[in-house]
C-alpha atoms as an extended CHARMM CRD file, in Angstrom:
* protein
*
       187  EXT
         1         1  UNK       CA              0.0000000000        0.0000000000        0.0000000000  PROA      1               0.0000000000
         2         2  UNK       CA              1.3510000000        3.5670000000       -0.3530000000  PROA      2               0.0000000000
         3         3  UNK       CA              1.9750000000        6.6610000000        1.4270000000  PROA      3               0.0000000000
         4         4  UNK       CA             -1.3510000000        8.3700000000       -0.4370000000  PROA      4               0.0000000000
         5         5  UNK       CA             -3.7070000000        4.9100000000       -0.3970000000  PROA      5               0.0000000000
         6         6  UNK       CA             -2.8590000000        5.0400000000        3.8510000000  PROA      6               0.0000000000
         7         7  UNK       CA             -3.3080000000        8.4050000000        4.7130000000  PROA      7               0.0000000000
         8         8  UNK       CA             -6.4790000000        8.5370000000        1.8700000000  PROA      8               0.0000000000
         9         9  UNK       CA             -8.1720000000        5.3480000000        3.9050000000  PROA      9               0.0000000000
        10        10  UNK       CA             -7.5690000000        7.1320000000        7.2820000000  PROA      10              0.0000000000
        11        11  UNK       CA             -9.4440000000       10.3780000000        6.2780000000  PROA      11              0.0000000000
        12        12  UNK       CA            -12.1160000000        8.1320000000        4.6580000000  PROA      12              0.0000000000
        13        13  UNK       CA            -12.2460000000        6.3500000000        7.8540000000  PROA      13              0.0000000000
        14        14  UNK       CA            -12.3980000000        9.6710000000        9.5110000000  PROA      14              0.0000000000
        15        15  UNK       CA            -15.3660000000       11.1730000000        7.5230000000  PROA      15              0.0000000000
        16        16  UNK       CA            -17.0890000000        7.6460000000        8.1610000000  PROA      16              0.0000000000
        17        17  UNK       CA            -16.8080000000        8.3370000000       11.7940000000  PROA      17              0.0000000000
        18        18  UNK       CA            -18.1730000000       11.8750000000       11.5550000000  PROA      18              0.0000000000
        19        19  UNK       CA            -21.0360000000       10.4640000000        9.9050000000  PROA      19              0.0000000000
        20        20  UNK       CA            -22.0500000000        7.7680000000       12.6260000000  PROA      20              0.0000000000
        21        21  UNK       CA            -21.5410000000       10.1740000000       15.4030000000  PROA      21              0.0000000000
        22        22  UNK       CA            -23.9080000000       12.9260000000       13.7010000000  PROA      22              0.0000000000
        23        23  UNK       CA            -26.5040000000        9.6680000000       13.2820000000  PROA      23              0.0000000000
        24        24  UNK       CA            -25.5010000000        8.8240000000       17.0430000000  PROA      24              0.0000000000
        25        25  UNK       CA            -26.3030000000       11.8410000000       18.1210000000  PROA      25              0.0000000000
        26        26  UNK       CA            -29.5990000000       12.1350000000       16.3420000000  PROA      26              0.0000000000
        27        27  UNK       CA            -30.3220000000        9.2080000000       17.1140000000  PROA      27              0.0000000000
        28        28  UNK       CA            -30.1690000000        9.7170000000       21.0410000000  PROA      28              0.0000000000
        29        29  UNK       CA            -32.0360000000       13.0360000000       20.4100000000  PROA      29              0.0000000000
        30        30  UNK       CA            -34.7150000000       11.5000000000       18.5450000000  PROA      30              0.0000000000
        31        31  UNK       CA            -35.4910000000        9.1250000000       21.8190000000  PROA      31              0.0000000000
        32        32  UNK       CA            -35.2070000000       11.4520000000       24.3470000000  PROA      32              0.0000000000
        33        33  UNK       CA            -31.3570000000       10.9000000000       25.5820000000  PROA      33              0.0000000000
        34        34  UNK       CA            -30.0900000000       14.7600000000       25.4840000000  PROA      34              0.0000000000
        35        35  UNK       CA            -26.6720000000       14.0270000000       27.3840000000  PROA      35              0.0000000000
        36        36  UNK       CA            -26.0040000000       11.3030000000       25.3040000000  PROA      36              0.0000000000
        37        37  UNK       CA            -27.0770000000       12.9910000000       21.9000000000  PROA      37              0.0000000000
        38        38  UNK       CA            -24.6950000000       16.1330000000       23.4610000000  PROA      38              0.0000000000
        39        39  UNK       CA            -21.6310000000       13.2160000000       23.6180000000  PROA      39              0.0000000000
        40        40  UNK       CA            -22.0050000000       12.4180000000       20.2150000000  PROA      40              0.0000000000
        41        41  UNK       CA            -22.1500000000       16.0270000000       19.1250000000  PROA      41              0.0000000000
        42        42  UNK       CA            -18.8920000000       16.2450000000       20.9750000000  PROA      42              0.0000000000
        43        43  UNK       CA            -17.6210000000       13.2270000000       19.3340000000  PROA      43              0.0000000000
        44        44  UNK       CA            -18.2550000000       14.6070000000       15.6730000000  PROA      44              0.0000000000
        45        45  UNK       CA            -16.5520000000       17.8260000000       16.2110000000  PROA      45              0.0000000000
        46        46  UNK       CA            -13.7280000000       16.0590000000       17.7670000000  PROA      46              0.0000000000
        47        47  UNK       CA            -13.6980000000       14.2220000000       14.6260000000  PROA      47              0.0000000000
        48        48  UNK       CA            -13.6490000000       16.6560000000       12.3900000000  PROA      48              0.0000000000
        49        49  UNK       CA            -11.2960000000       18.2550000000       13.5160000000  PROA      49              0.0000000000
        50        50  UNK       CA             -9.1540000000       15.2010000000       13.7510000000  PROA      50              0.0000000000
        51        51  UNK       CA             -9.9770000000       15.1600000000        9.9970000000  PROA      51              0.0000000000
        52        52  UNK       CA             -8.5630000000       18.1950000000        9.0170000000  PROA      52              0.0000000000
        53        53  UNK       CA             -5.4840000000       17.6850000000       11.1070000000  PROA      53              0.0000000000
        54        54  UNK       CA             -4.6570000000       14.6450000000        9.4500000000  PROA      54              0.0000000000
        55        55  UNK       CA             -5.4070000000       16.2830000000        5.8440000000  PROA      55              0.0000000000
        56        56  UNK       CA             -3.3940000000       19.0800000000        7.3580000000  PROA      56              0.0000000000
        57        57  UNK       CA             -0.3900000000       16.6530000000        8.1450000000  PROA      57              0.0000000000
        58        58  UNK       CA             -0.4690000000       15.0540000000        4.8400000000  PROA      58              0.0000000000
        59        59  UNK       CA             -0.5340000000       18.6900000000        2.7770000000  PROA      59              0.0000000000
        60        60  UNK       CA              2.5940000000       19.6020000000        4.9690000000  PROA      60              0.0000000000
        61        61  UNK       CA              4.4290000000       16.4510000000        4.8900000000  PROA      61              0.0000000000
        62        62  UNK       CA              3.6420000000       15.1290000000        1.3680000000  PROA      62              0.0000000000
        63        63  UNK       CA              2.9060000000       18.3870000000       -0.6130000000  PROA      63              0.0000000000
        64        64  UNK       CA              0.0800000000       16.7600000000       -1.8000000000  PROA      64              0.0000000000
        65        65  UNK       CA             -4.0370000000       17.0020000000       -1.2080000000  PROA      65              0.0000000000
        66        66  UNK       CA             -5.2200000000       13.8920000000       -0.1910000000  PROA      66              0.0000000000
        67        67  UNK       CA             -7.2930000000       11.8230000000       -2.4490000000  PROA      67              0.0000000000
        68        68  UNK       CA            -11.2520000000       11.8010000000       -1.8580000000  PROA      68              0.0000000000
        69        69  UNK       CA            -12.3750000000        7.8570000000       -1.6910000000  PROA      69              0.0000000000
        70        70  UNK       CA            -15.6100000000        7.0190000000       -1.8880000000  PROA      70              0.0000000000
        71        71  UNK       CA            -16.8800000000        6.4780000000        1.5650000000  PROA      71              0.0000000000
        72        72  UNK       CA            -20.0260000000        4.4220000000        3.4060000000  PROA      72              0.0000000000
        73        73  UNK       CA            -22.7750000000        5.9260000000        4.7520000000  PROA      73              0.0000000000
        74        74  UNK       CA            -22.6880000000        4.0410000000        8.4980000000  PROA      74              0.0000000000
        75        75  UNK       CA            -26.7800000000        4.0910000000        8.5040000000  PROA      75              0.0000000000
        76        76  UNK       CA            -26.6000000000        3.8430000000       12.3980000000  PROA      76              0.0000000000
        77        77  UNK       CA            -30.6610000000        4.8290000000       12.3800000000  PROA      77              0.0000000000
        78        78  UNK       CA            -32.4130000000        1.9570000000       11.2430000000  PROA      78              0.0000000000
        79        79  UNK       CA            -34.6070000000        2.8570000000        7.7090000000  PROA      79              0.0000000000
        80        80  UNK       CA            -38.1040000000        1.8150000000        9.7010000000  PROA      80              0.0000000000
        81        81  UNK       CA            -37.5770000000        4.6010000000       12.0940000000  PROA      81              0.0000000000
        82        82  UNK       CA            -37.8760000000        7.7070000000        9.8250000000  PROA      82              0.0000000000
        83        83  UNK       CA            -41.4830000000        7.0380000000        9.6870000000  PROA      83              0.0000000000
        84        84  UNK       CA            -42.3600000000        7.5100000000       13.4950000000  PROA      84              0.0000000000
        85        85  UNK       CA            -42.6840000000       10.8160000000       15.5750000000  PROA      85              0.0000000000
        86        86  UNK       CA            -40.5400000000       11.5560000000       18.7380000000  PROA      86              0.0000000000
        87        87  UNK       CA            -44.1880000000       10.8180000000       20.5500000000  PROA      87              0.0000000000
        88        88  UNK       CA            -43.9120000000        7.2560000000       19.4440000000  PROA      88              0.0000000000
        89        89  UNK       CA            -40.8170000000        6.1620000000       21.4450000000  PROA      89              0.0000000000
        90        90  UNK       CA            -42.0340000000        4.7240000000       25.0580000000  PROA      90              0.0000000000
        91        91  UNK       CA            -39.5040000000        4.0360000000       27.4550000000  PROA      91              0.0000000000
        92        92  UNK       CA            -39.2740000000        0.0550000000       26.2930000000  PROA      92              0.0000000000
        93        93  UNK       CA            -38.2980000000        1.5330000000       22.3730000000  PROA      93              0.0000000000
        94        94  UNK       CA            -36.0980000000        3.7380000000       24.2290000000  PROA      94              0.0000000000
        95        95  UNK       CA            -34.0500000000        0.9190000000       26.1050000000  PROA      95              0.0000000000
        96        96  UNK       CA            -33.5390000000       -1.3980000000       23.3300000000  PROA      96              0.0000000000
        97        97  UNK       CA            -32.6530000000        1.6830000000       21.6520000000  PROA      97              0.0000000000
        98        98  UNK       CA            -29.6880000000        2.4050000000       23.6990000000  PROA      98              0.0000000000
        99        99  UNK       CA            -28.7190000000       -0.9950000000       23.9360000000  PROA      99              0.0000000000
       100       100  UNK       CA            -28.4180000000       -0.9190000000       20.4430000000  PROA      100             0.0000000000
       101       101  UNK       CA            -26.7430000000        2.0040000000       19.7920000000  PROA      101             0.0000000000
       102       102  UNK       CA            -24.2400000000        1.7970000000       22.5970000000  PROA      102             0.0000000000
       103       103  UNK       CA            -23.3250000000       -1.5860000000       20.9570000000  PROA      103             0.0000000000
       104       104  UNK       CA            -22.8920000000        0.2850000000       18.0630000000  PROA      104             0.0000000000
       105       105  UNK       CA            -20.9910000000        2.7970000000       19.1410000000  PROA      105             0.0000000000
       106       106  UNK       CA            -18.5420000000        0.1250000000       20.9820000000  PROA      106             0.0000000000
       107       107  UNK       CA            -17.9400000000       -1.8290000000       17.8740000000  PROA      107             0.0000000000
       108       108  UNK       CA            -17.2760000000        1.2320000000       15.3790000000  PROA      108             0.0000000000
       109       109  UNK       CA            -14.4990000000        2.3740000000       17.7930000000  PROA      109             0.0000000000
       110       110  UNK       CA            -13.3920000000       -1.1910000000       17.8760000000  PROA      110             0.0000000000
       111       111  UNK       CA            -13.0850000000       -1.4300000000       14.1520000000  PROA      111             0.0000000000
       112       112  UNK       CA            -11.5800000000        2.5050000000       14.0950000000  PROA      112             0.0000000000
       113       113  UNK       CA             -8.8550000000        1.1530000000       16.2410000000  PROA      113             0.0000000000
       114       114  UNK       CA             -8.1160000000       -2.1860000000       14.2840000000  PROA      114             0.0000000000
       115       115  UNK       CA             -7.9210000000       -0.0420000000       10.9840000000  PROA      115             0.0000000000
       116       116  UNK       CA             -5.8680000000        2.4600000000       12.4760000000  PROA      116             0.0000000000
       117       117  UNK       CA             -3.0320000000        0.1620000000       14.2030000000  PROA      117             0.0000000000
       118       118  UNK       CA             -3.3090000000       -1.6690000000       10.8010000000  PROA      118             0.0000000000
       119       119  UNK       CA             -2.1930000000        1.3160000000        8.6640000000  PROA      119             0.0000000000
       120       120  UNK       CA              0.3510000000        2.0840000000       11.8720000000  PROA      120             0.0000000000
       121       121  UNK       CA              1.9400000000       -0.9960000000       11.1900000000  PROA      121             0.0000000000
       122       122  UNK       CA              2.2390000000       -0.4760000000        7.1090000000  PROA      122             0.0000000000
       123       123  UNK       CA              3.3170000000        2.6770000000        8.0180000000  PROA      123             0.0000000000
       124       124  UNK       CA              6.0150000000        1.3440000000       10.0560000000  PROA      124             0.0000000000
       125       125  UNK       CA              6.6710000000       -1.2280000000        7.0550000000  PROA      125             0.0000000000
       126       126  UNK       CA              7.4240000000        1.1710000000        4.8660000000  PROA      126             0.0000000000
       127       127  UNK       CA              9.3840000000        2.8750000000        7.4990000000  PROA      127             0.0000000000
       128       128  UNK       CA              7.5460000000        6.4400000000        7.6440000000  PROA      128             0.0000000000
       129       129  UNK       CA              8.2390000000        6.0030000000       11.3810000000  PROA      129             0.0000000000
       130       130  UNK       CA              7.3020000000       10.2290000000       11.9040000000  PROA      130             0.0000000000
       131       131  UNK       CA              3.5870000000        9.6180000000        9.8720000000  PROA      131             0.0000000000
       132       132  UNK       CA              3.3980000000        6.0630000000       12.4550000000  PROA      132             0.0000000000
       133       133  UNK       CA              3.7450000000        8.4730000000       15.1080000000  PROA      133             0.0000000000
       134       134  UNK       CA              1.5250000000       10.8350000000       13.9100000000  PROA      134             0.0000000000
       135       135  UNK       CA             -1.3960000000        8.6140000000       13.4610000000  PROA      135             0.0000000000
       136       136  UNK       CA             -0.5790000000        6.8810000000       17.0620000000  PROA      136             0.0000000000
       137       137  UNK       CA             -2.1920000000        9.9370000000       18.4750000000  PROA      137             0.0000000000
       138       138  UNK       CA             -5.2740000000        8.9940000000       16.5340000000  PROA      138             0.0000000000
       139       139  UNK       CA             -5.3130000000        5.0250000000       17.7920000000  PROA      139             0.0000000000
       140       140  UNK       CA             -4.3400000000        6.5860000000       21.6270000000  PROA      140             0.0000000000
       141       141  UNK       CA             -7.5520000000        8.7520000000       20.8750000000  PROA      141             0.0000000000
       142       142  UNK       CA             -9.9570000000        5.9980000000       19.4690000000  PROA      142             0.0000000000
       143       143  UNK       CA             -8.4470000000        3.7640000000       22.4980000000  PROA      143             0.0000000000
       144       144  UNK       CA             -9.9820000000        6.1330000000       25.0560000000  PROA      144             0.0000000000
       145       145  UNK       CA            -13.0780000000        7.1040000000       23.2620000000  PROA      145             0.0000000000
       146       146  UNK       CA            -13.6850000000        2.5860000000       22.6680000000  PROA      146             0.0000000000
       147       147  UNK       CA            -12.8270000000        2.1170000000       27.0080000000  PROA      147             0.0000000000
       148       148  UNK       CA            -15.3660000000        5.5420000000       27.8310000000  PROA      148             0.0000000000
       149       149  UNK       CA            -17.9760000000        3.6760000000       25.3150000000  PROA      149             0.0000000000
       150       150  UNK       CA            -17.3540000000        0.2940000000       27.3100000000  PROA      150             0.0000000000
       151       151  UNK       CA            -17.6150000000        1.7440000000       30.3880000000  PROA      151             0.0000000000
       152       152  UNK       CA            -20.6660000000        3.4960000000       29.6110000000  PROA      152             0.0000000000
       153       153  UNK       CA            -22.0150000000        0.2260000000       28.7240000000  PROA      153             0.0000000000
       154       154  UNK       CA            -21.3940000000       -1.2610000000       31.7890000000  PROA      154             0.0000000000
       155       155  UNK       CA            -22.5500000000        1.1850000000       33.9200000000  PROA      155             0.0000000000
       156       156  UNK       CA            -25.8690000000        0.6940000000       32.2850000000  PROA      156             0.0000000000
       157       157  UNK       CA            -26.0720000000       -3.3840000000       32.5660000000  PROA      157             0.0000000000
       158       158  UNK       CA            -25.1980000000       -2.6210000000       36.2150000000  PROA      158             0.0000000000
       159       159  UNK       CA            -28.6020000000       -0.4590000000       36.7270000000  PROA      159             0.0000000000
       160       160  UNK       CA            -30.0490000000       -3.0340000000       34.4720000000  PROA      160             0.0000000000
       161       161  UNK       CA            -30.9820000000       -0.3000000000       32.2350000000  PROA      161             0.0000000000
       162       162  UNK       CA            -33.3160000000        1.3410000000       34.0020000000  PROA      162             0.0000000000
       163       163  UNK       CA            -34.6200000000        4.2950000000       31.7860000000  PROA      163             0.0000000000
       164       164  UNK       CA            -35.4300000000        6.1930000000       35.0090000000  PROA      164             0.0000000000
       165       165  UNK       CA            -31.8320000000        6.2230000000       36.5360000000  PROA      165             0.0000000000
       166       166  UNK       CA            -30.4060000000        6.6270000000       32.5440000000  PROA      166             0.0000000000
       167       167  UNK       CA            -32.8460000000       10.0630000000       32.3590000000  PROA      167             0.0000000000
       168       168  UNK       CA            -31.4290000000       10.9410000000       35.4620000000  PROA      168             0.0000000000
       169       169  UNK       CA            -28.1740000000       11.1780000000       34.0970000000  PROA      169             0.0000000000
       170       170  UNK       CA            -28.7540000000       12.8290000000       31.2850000000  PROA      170             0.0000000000
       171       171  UNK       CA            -28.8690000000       16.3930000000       32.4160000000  PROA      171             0.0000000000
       172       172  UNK       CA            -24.9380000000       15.6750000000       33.8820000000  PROA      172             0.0000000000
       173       173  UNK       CA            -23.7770000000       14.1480000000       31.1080000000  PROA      173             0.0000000000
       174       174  UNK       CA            -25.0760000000       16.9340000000       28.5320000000  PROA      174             0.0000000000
       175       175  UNK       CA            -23.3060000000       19.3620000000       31.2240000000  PROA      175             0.0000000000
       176       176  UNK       CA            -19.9290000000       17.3700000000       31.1030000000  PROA      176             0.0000000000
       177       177  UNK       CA            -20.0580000000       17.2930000000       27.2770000000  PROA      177             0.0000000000
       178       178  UNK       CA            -21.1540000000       20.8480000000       26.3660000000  PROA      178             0.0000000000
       179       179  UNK       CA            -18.4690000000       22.0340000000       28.4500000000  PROA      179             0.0000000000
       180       180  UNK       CA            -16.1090000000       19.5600000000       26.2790000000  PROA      180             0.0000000000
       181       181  UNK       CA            -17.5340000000       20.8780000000       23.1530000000  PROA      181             0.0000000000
       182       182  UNK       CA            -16.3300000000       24.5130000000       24.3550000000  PROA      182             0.0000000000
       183       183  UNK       CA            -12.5540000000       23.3930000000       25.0220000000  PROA      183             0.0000000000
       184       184  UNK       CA            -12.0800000000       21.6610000000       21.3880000000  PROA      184             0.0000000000
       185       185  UNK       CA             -9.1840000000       23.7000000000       20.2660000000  PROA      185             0.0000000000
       186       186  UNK       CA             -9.8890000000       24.0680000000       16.4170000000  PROA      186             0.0000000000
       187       187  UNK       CA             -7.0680000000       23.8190000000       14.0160000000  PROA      187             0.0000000000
């Protein structure tokens, strides 16, 4: 694989993730969730800008634009619900709901991290040890974000998830995470 075919994936990858998180987030806004829809909205600005730093590291390092690859759309919001009103979802819709987008969630950053130490290690094959570096930041990112995801999940098995105790939370957690949003540092 090449220097442009790596970095190209990675930003693919990148917009990819933007996409689920802005899906995430409606998602969780659609059933009620506010904290958790404010997380995600965190998430795909922290994303994006990720994505321009990379592009931004390739451009300075390479002297060249990256090339645009055809990406997937993630469709994290099942077809079937665009049909229903916000009225619709009862508290049983809403907790299979977020045990099915938290799963989500967990195995996208799960697969993020696979395909990024992947592309570390051709990186490292083709010794471009400075770009391997670079895009370690990226992996030590996804690495946190997958182990906050996980433990998010198992805070909710351990309340059983109990929709009462999860809307509880929400106003906290949308707290924590606008404050987050304020503190990205854009590039």
């Amino acid at each position: 694989m090449t220097i442009v075919d790596i970095f190209s994936q990675i930003a693919q990858r990148m917009v990819e993730g933007l996409m689920t998180h802005s899906q995430l987030a409606d998602y969780f806004g659609f059933i009620g969730l506010e904290g958790y829809q404010k997380c995600h909205v965190y998430r795909y600005f922290d994303e994006n800008n990720n994505y321009k730093k990379i592009a931004d590291y390739y451009l300075k390092h390479y002297n060249k634009l990256l090339v645009d690859m055809p990406f997937n759309n993630p469709n994290v919001i099942p077809n079937d619900w665009f049909q229903y009103s916000r009225q619709q979802v009862n508290d049983t819709i809403r907790i299979n709901a977020l045990q099915a987008e938290i799963d989500k969630w967990i195995n996208w950053e799960k697969g993020t991290k696979r395909f990024y130490e992947q592309h570390y290690q051709e990186l490292l094959q083709l010794n471009e040890i400075a770009a391997a570096i670079e895009l370690s930041k990226y992996i030590e990112d996804v690495d946190k974000e997958l182990a906050e995801a996980e433990q998010e999940k198992i805070k909710l098995e351990a309340i059983n998830y109990n929709i009462s105790d999860v809307m509880l939370e929400q106003k906290e957690i949308y707290k924590q995470y606008n404050k987050k949003l304020k503190e990205i540092k854009l590039c």
